[in-house]
OpenMM code with the backbone's topology and positions (N, CA, C; nanometers):
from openmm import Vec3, app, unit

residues = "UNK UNK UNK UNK UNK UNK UNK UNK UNK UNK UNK UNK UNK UNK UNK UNK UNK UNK UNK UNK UNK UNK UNK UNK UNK UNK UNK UNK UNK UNK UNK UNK UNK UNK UNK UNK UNK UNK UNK UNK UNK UNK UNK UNK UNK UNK UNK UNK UNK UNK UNK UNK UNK UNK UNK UNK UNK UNK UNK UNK UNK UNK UNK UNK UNK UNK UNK UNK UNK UNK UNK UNK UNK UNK UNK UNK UNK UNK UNK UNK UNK UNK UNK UNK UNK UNK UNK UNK UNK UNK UNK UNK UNK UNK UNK UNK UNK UNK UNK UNK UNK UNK UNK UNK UNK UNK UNK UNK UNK UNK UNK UNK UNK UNK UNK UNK UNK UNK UNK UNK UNK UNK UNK UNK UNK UNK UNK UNK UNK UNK UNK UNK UNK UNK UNK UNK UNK UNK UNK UNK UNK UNK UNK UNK UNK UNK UNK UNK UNK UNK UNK UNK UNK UNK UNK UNK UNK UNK UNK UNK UNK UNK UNK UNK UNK UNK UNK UNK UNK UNK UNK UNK UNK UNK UNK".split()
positions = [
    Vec3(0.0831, -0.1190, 0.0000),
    Vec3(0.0000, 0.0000, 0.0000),
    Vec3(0.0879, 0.1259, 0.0000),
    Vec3(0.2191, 0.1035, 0.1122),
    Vec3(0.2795, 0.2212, 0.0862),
    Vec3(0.3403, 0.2760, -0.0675),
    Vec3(0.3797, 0.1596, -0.1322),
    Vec3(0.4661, 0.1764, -0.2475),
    Vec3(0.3578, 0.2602, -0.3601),
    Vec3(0.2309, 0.2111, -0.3212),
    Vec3(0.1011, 0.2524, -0.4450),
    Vec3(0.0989, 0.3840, -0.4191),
    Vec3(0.0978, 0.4114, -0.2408),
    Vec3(0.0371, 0.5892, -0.2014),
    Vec3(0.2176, 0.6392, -0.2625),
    Vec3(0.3308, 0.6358, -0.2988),
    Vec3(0.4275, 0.7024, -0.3282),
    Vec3(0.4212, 0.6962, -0.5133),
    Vec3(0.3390, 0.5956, -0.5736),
    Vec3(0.3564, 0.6158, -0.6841),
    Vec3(0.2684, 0.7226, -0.7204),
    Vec3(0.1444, 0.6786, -0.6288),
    Vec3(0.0175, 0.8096, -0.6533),
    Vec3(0.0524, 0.9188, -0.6166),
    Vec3(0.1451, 0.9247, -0.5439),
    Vec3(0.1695, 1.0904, -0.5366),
    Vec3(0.3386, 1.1551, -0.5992),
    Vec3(0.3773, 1.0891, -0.6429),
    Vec3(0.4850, 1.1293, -0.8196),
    Vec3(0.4004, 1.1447, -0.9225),
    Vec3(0.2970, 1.1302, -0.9476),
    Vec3(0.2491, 1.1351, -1.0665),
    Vec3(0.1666, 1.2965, -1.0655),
    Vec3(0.1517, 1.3484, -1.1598),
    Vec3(0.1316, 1.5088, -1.1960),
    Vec3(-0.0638, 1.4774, -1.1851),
    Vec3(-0.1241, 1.5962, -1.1586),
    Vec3(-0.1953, 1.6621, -1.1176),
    Vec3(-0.3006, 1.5603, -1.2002),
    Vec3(-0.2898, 1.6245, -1.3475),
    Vec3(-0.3713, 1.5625, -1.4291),
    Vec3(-0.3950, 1.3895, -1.4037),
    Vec3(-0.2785, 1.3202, -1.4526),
    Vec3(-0.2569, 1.1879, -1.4068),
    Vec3(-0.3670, 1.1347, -1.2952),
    Vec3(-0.3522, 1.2180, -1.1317),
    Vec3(-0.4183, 1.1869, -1.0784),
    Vec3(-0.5483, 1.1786, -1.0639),
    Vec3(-0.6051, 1.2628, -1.1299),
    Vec3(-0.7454, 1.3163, -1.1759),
    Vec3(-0.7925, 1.2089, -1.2423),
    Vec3(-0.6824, 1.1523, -1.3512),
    Vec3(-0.7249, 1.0546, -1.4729),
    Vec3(-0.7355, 0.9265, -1.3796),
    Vec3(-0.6342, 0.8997, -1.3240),
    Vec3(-0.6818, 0.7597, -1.2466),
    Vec3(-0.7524, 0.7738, -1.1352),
    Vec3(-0.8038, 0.8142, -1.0834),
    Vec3(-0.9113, 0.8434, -0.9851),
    Vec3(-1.0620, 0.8689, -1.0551),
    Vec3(-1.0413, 0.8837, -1.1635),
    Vec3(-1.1768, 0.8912, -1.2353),
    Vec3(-1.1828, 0.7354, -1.2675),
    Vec3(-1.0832, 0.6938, -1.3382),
    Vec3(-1.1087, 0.5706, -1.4139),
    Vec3(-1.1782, 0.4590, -1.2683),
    Vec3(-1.0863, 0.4539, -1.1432),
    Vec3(-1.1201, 0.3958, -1.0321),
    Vec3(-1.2637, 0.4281, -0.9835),
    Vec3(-1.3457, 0.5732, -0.9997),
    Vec3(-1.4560, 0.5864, -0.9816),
    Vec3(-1.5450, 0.5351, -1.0606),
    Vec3(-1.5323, 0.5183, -1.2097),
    Vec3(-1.5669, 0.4610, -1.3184),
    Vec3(-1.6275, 0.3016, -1.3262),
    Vec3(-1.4853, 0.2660, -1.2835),
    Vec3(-1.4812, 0.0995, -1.2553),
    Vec3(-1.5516, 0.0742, -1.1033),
    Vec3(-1.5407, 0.1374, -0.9810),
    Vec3(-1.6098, 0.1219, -0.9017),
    Vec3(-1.7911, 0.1320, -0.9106),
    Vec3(-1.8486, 0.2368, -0.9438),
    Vec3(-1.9690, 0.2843, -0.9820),
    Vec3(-1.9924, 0.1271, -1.1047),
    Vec3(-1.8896, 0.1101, -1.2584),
    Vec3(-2.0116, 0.0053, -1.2714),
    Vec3(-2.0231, -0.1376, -1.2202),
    Vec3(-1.8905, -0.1566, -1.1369),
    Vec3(-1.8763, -0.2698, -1.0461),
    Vec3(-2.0210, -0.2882, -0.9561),
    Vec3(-2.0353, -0.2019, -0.8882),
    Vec3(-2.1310, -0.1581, -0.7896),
    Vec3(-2.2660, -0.1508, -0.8709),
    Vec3(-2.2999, -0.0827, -0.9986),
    Vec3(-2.3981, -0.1149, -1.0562),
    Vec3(-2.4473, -0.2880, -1.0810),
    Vec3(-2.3797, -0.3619, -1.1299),
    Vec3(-2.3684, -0.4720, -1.1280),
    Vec3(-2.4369, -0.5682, -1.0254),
    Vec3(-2.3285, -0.4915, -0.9244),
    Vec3(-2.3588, -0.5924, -0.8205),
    Vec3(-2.4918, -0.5671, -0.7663),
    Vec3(-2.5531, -0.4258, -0.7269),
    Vec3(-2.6922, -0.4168, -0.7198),
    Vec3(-2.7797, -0.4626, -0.8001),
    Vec3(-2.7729, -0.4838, -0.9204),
    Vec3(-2.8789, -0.5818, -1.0818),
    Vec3(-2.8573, -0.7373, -0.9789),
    Vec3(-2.7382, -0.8112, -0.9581),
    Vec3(-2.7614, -0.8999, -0.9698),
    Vec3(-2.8051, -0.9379, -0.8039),
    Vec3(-2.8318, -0.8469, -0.6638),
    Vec3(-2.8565, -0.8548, -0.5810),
    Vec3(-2.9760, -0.8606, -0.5912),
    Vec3(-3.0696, -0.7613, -0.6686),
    Vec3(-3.1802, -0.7164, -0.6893),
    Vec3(-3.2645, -0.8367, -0.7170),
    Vec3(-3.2176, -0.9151, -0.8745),
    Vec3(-3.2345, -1.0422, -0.8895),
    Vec3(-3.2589, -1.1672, -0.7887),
    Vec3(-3.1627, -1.1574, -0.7147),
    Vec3(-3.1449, -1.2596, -0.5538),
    Vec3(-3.2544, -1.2393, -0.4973),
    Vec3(-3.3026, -1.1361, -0.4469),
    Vec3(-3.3717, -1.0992, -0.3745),
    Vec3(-3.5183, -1.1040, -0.4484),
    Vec3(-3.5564, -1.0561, -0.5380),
    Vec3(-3.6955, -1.1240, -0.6337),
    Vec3(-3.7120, -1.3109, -0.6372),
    Vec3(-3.5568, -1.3216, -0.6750),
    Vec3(-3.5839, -1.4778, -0.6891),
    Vec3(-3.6230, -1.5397, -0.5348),
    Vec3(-3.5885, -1.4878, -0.4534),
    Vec3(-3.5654, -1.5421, -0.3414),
    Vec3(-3.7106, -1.5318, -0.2594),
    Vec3(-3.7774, -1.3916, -0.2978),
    Vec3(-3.8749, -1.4001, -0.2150),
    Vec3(-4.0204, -1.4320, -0.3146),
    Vec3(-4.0035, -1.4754, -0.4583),
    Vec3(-4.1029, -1.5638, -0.5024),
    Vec3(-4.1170, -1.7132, -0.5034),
    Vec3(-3.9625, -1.7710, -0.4611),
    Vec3(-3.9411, -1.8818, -0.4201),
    Vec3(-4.0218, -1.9116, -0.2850),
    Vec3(-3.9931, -1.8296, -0.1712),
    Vec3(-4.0380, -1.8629, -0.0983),
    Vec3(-4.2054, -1.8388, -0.0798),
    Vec3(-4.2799, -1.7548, -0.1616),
    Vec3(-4.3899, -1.7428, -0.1912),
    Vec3(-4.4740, -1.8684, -0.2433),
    Vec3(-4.3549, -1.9322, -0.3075),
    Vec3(-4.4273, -2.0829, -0.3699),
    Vec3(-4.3801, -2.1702, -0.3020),
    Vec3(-4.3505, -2.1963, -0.1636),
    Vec3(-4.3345, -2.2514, -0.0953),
    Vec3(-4.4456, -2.2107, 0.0078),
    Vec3(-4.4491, -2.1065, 0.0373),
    Vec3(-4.5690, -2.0851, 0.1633),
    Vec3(-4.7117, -2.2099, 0.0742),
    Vec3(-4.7268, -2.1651, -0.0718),
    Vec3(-4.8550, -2.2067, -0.1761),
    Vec3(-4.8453, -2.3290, -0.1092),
    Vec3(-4.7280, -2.4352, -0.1546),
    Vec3(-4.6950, -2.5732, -0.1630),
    Vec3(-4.7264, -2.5989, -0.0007),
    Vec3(-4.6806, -2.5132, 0.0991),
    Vec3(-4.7072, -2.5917, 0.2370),
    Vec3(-4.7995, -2.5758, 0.2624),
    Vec3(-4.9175, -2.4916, 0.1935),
    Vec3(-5.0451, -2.4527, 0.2328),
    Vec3(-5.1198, -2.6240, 0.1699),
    Vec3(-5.0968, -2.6132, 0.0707),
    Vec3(-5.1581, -2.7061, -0.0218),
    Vec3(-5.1440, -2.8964, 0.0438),
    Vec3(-5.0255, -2.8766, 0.0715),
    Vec3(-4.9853, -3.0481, 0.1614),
    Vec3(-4.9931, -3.0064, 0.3035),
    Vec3(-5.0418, -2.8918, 0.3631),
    Vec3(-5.1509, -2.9067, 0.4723),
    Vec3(-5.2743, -2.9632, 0.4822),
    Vec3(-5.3325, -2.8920, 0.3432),
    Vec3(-5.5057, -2.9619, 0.2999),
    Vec3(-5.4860, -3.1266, 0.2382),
    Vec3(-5.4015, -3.1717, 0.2589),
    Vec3(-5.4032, -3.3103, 0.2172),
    Vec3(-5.4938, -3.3712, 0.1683),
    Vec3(-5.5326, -3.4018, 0.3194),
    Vec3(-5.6635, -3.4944, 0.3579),
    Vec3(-5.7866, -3.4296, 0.2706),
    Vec3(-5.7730, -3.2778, 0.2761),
    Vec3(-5.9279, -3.2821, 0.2720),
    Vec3(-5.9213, -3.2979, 0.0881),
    Vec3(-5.8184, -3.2477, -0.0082),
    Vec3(-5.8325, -3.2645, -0.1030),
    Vec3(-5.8057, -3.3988, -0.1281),
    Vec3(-5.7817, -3.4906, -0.1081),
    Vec3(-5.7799, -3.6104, -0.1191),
    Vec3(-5.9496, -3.7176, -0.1060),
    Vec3(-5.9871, -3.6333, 0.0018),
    Vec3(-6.1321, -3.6770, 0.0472),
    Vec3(-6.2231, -3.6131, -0.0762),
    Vec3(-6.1893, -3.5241, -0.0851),
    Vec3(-6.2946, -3.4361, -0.2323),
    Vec3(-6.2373, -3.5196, -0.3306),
    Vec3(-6.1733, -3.5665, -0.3763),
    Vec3(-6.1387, -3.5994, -0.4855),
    Vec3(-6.1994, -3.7680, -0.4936),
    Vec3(-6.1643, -3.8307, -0.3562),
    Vec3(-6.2339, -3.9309, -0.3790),
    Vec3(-6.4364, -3.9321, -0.3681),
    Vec3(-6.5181, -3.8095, -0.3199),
    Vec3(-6.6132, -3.7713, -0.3391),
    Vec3(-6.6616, -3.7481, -0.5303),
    Vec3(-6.5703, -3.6980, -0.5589),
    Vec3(-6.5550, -3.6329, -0.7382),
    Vec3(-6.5997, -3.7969, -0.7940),
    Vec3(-6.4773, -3.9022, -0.7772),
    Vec3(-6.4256, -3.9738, -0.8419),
    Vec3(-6.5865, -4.0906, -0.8423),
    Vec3(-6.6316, -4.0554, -0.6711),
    Vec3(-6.7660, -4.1577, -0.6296),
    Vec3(-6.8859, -4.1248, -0.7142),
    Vec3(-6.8937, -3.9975, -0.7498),
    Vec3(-6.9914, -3.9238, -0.8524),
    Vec3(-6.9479, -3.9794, -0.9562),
    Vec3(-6.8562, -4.0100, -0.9936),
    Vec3(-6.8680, -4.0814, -1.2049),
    Vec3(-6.9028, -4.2051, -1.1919),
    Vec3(-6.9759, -4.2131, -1.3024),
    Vec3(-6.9939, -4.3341, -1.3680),
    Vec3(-6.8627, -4.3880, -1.4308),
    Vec3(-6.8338, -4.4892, -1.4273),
    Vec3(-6.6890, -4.6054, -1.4705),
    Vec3(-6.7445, -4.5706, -1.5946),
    Vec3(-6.8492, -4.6010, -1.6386),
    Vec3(-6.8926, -4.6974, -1.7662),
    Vec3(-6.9127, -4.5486, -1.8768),
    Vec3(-6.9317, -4.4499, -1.8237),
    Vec3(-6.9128, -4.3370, -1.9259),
    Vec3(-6.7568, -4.2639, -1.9349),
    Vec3(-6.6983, -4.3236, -1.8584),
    Vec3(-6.5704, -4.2348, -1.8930),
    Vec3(-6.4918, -4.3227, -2.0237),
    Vec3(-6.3872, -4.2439, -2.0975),
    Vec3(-6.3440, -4.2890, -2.1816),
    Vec3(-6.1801, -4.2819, -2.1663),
    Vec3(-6.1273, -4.3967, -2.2466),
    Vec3(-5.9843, -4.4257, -2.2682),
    Vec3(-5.9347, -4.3073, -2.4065),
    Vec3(-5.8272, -4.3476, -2.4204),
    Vec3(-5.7706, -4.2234, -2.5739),
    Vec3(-5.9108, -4.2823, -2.6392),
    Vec3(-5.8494, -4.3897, -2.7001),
    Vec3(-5.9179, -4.4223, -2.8203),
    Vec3(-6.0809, -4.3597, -2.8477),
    Vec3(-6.1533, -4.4167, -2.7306),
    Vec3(-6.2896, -4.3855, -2.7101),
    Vec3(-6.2751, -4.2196, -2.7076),
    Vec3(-6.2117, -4.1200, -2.6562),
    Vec3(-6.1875, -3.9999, -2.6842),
    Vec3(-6.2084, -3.9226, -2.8082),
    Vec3(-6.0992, -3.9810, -2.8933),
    Vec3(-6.0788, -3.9523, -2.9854),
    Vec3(-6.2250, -3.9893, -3.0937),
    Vec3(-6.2592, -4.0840, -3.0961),
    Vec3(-6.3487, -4.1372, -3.1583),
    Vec3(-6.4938, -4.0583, -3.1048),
    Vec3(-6.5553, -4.0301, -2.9828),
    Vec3(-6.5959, -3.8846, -2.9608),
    Vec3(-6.5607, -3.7536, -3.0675),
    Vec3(-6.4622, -3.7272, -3.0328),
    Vec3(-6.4330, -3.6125, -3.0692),
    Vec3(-6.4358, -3.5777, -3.2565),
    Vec3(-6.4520, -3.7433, -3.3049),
    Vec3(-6.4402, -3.7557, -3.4291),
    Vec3(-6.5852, -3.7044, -3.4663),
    Vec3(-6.6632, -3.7509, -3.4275),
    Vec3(-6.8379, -3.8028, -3.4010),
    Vec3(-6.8683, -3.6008, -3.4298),
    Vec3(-6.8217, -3.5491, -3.2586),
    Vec3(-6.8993, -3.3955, -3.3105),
    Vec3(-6.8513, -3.3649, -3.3899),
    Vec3(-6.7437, -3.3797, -3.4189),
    Vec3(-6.6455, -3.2752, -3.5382),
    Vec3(-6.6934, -3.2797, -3.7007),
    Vec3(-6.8161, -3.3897, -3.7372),
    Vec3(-6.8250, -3.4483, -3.8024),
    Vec3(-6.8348, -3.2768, -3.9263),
    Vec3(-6.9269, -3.2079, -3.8638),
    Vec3(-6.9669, -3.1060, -3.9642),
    Vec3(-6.8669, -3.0074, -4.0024),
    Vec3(-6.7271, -2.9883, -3.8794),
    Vec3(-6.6438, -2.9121, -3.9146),
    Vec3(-6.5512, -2.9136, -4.0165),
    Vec3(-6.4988, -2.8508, -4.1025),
    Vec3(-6.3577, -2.8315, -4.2166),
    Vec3(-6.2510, -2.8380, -4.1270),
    Vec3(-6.1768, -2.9348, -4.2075),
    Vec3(-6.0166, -2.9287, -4.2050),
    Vec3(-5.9530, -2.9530, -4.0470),
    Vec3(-6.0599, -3.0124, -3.9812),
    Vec3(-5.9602, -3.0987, -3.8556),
    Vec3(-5.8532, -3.1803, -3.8384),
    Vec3(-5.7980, -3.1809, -3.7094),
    Vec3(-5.7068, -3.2621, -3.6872),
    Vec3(-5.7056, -3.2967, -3.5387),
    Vec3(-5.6622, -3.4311, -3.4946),
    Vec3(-5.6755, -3.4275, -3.3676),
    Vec3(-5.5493, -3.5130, -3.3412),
    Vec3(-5.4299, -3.4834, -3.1987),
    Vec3(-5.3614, -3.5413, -3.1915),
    Vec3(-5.3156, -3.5753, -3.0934),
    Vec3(-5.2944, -3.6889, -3.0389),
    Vec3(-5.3282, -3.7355, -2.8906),
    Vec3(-5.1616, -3.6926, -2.7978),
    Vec3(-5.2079, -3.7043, -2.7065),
    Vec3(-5.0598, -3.5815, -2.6099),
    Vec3(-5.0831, -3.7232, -2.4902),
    Vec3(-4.9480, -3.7457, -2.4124),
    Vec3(-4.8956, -3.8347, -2.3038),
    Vec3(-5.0389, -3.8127, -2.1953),
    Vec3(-5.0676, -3.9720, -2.1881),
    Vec3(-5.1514, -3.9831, -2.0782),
    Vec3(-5.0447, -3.9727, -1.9426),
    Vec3(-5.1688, -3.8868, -1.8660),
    Vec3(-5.1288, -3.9375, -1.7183),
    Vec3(-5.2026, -4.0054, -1.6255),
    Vec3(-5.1498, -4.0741, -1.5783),
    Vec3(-5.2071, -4.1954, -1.4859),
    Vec3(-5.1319, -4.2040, -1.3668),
    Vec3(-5.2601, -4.2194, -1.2673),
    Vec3(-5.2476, -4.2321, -1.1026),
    Vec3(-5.3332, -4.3797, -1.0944),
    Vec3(-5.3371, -4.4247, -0.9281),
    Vec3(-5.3684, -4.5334, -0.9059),
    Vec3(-5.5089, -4.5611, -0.9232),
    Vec3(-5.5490, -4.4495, -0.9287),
    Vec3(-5.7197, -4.4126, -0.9210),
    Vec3(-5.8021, -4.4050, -1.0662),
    Vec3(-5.7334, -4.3527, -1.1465),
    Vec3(-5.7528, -4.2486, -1.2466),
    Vec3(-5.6364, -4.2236, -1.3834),
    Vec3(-5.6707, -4.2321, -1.5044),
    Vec3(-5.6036, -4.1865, -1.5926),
    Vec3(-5.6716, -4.0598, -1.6700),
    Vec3(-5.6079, -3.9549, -1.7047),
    Vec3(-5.6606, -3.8861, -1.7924),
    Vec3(-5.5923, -3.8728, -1.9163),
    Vec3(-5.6590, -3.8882, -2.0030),
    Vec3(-5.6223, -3.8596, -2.1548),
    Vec3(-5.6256, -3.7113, -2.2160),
    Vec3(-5.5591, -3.6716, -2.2566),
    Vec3(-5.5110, -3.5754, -2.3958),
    Vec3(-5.4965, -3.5460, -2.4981),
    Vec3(-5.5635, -3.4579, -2.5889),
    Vec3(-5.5735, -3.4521, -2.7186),
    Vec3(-5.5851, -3.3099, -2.7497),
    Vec3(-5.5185, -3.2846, -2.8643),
    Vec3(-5.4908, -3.1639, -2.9120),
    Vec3(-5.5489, -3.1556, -3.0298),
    Vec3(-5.6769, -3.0832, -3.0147),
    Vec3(-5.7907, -3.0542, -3.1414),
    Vec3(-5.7415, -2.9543, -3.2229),
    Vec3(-5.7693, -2.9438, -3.3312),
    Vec3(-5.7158, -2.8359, -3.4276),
    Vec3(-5.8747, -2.8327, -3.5395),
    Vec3(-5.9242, -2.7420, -3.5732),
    Vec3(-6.0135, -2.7164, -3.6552),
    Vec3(-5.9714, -2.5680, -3.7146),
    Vec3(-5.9356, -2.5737, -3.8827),
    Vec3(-5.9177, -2.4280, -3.9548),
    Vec3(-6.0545, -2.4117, -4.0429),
    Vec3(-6.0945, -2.2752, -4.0466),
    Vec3(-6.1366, -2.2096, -4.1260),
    Vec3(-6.3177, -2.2476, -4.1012),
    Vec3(-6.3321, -2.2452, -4.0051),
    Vec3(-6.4747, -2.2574, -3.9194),
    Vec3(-6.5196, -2.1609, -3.8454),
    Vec3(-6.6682, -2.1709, -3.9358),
    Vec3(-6.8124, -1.9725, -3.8728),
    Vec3(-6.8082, -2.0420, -3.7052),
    Vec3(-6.8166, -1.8792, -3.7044),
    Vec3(-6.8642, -1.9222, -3.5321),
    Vec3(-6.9723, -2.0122, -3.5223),
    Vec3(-7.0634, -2.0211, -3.5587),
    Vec3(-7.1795, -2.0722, -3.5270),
    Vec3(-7.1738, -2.2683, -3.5107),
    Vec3(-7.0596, -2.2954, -3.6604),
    Vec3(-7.0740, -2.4729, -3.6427),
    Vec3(-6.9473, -2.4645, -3.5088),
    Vec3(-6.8766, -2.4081, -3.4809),
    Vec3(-6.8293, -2.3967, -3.3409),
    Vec3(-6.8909, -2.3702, -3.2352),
    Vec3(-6.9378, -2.3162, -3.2666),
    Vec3(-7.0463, -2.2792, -3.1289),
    Vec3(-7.0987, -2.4125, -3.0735),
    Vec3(-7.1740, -2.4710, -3.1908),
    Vec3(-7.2419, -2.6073, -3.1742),
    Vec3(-7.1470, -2.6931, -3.1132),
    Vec3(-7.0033, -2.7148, -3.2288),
    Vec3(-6.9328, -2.7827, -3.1440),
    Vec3(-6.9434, -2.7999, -2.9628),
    Vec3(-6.8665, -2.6790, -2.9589),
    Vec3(-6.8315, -2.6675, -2.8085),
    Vec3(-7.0012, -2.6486, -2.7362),
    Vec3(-7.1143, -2.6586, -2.7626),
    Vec3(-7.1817, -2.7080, -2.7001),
    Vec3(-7.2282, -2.8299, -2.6621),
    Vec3(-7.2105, -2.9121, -2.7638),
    Vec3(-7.2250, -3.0597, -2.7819),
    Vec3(-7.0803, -3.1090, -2.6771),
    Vec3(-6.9880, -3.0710, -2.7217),
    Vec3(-6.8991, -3.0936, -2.5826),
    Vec3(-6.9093, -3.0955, -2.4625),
    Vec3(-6.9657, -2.9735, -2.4016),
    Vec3(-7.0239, -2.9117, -2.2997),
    Vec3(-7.1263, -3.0277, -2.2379),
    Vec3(-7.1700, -3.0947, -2.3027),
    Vec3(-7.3057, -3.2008, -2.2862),
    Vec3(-7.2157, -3.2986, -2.2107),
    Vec3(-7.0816, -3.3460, -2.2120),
    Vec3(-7.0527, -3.4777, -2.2145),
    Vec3(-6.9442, -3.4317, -2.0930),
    Vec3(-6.9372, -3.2986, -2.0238),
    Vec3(-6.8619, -3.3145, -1.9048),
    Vec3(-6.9692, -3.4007, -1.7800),
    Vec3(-6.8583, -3.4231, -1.6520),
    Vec3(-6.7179, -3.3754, -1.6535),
    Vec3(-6.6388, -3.4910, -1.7252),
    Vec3(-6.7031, -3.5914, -1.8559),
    Vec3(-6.6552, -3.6603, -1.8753),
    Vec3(-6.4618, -3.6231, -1.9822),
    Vec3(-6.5414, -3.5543, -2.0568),
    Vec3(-6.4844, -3.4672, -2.1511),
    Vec3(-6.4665, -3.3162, -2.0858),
    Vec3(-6.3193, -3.2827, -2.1113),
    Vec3(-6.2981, -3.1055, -2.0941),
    Vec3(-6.2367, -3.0441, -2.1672),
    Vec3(-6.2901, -2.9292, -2.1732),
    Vec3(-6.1535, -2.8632, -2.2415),
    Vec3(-6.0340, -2.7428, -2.1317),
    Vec3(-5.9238, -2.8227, -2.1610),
    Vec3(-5.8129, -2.7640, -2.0851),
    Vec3(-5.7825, -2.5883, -2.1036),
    Vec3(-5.7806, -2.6217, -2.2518),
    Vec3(-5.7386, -2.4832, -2.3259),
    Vec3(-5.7730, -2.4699, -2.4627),
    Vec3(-5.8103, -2.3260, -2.4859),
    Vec3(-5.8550, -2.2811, -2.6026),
    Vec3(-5.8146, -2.1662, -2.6982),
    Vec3(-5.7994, -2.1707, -2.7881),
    Vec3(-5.7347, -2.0304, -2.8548),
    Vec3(-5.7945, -2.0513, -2.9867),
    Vec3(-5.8139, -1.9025, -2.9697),
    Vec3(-5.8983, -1.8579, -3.0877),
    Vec3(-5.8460, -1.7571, -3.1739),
    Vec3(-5.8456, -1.7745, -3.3504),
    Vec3(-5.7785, -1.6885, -3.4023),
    Vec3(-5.8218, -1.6736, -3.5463),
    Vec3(-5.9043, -1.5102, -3.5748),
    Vec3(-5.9248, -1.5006, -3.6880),
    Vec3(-5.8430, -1.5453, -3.8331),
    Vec3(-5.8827, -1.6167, -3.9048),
    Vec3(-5.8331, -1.6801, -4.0392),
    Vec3(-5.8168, -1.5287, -4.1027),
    Vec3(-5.6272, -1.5648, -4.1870),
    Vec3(-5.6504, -1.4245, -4.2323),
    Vec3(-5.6878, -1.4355, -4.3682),
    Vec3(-5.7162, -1.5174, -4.4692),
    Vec3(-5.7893, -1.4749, -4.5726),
    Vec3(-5.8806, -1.4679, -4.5770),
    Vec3(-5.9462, -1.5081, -4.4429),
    Vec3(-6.1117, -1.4485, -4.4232),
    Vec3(-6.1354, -1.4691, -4.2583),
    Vec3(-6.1165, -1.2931, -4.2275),
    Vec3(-6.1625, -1.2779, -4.0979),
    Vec3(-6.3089, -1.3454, -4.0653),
    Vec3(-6.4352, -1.3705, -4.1007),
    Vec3(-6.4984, -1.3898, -4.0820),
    Vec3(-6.4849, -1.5501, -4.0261),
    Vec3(-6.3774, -1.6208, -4.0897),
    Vec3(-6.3583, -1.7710, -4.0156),
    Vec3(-6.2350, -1.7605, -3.9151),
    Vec3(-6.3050, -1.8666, -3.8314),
    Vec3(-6.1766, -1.8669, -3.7196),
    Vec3(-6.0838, -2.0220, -3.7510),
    Vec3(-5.9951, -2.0217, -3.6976),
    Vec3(-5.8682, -2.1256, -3.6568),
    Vec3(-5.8648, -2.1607, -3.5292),
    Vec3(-5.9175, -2.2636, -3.5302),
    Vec3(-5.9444, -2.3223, -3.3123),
    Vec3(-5.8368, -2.4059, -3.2609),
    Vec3(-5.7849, -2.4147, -3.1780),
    Vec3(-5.6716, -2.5156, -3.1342),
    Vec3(-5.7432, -2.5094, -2.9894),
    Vec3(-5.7520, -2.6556, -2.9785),
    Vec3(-5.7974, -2.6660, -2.7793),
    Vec3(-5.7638, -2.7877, -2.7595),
    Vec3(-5.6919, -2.7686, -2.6292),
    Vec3(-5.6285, -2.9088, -2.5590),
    Vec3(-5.7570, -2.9794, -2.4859),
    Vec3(-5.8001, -3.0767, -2.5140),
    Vec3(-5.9580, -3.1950, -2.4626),
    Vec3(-5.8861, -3.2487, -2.3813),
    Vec3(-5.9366, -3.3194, -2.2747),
    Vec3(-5.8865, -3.4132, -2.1973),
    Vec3(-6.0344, -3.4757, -2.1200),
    Vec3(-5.9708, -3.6220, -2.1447),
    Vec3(-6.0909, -3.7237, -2.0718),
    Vec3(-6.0644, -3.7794, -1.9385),
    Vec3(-6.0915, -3.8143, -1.8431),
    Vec3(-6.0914, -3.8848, -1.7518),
    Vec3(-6.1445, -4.0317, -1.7461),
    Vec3(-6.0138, -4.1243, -1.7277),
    Vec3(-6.0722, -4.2715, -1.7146),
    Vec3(-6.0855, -4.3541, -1.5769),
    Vec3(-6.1711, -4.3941, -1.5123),
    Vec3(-6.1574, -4.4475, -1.3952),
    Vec3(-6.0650, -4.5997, -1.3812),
    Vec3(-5.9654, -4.6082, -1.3258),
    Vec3(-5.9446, -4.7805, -1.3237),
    Vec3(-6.0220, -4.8477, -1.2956),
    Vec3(-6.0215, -4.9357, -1.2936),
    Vec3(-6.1271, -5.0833, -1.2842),
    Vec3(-5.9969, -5.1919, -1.2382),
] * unit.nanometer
topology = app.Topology()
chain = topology.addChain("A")
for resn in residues:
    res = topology.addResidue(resn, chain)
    for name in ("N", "CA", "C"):
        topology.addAtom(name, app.Element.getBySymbol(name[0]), res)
């Protein structure tokens, strides 16, 4: 330290000015830095623990969502729920009147209780109205049949038709 304070003070006026700026320079965006990535820490840190309060809230209610669920599960009928196949073959049935479908089946998940199936509907260039029907005729067949998700998007060579994409999903009871 001593040798640095004797070089810093041989050096002319200007000099010192110049490296004492550059050191303020480099300090300030050092220090900028380090506040961005503290700032960061501290967001990450306290939405982490935000989804942790969720999660311990949630495997507190265990029991009772476990008990509702086996209430849900006592309400279906076995014999109306459907596997993919039977899904799909549904979904073939309403679609019958729509243009230019597609349907494409997405990873079942399965518990000890219960499987649910997945399918990714696609219908282009369809009036609101044979949609409408659709998704009412759907609507008829919960909670066997659902729809997860839906998006809707005017066709652009003719706003008047839409482009539907919706994720279906069935519920199968084991046996």
């Amino acid at each position: 330290m001593k040798a640095f304070r004797t070089y810093f003070l041989s050096l002319l006026l200007r000099e010192k000015i110049l490296l004492v700026g550059f050191v303020l320079i480099f300090a300030v965006w050092w220090f900028s830095s380090f506040a961005g990535r503290a700032g960061r820490f501290a967001r990450d840190f306290h939405r982490t623990s935000e989804d942790l309060a969720v999660q311990r809230d949630w495997l507190g209610r265990r029991s009772d969502v476990d008990a509702a669920s086996k209430r849900a599960i006592a309400q279906l009928d076995p014999a109306r729920t459907l596997d993919s196949a039977a899904l799909q073959g549904v979904l073939n049935t309403l679609a019958a009147g729509l243009p230019n479908t597609q349907i494409d089946a997405r990873p079942d998940e399965r518990t000890d209780q219960f499987a649910v199936h997945t399918v990714q509907f696609s219908v282009r260039k369809v009036d609101w109205s044979a949609l409408q029907h659709f998704y009412v005729e759907l609507g008829k067949r919960a909670p066997y049949i659902s729809i997860e998700q839906c998006s809707l998007i005017a066709d652009r060579a003719n706003p008047a038709q839409l482009n539907a994409t919706m994720q279906i999903s069935s519920v199968e009871i084991a046996r």
